[in-house]
matplotlib code that plots the C-alpha trace (Angstrom):
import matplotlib.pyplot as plt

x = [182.1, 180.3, 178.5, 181.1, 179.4, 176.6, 177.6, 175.0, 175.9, 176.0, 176.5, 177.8, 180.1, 180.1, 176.0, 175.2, 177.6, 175.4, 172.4, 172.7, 174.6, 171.8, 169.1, 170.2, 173.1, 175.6, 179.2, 182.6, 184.8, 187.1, 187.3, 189.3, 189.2, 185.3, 184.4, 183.6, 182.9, 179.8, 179.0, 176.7, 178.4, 176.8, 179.5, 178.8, 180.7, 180.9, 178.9, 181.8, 183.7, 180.8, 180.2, 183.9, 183.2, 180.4, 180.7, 176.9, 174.5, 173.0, 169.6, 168.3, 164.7, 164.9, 163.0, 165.0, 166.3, 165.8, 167.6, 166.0, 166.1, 164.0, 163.0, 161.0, 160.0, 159.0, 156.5, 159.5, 161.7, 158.6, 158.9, 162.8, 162.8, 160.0, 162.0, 165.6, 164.5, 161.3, 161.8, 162.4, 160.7, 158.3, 157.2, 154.5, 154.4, 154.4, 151.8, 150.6, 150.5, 148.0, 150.1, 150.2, 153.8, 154.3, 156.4, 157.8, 159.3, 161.4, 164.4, 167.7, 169.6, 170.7, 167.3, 168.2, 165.2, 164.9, 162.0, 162.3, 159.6, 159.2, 160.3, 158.6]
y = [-61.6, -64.7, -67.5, -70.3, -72.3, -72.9, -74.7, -76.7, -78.3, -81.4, -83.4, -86.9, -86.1, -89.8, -90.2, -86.7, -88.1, -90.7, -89.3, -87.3, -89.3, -92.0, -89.5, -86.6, -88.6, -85.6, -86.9, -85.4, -83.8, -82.4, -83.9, -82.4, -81.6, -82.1, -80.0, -81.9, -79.7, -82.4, -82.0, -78.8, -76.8, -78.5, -78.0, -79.9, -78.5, -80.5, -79.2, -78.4, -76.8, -74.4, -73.6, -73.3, -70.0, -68.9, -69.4, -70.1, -72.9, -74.5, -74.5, -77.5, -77.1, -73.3, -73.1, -70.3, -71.8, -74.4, -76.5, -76.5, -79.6, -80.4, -83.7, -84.6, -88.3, -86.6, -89.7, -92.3, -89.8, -90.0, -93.5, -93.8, -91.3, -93.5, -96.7, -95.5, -92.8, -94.0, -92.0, -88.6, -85.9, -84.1, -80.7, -82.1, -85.3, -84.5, -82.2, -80.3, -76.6, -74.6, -73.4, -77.0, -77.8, -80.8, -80.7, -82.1, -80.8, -82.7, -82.4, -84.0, -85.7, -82.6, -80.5, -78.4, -78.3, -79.6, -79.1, -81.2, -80.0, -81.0, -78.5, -75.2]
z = [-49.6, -49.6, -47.5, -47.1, -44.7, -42.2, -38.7, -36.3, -33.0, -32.1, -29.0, -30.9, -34.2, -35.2, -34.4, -36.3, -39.4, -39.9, -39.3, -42.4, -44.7, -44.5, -44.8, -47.0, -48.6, -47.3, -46.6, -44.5, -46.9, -43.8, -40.4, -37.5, -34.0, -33.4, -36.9, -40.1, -43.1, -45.2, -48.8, -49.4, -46.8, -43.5, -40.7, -37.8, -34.4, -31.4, -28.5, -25.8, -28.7, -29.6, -25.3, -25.0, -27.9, -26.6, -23.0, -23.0, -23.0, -25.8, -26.2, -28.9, -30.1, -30.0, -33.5, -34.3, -37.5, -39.7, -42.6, -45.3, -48.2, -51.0, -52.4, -55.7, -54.0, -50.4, -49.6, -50.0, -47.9, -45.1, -45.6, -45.0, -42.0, -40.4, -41.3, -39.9, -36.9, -35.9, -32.6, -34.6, -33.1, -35.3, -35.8, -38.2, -40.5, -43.8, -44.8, -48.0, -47.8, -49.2, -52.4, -53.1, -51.7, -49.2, -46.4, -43.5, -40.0, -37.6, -35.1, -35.8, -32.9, -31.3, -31.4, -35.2, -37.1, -40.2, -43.4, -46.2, -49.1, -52.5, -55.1, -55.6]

ax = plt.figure().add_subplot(projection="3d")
ax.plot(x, y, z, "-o")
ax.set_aspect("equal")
plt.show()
């Protein structure tokens, strides 16, 4: 067995498509039927698909996961988020750890948290 895919939810397909291609470069390799497969294995599922599964409601900010990317250049990537989202929600602006890593939290559209961190 092995990890094909992770899936996030997402209230706009076309709004959470862009979102990551112009930040993290990540483009659809499928698109169906509110699912599209992104490089690196990102799945984004629209929202009424996911309740219609579940039967529940989804509840965005609930910190209980988090995609993780790293970047070499995190200061310019700061920069660009700034630039582009300027209403992004933050966890924290980019910060330095103390083990010597910097790191930043935010929310994407739809409440998934996200780290970006420079590599370890």
């Amino acid at each position: 067995m092995r990890l094909r895919n992770f899936l996030i939810v997402v209230k706009d397909i076309e709004k959470s498509k862009q979102f990551y291609r112009e930040l993290f470069g990540l483009i659809p390799v499928t698109d169906y039927d509110g699912n599209v497969i992104l490089t690196e294995g990102l799945v984004l599922q629209d929202e009424a698909i996911w309740k219609g599964f579940l039967g529940r409601d989804i509840i965005p900010e609930n910190n209980s996961c988090e995609l993780y990317f790293e970047e070499s250049n995190i200061e310019e990537f700061a920069d660009k988020l700034e630039r582009l989202y300027p209403s992004v929600k933050y966890v924290n602006k980019l910060m330095t750890h103390s083990w010597g890593q910097k790191v930043i939290r935010f929310y994407d559209p739809d409440g998934n948290l996200i780290e970006v961190g420079t590599p370890m």
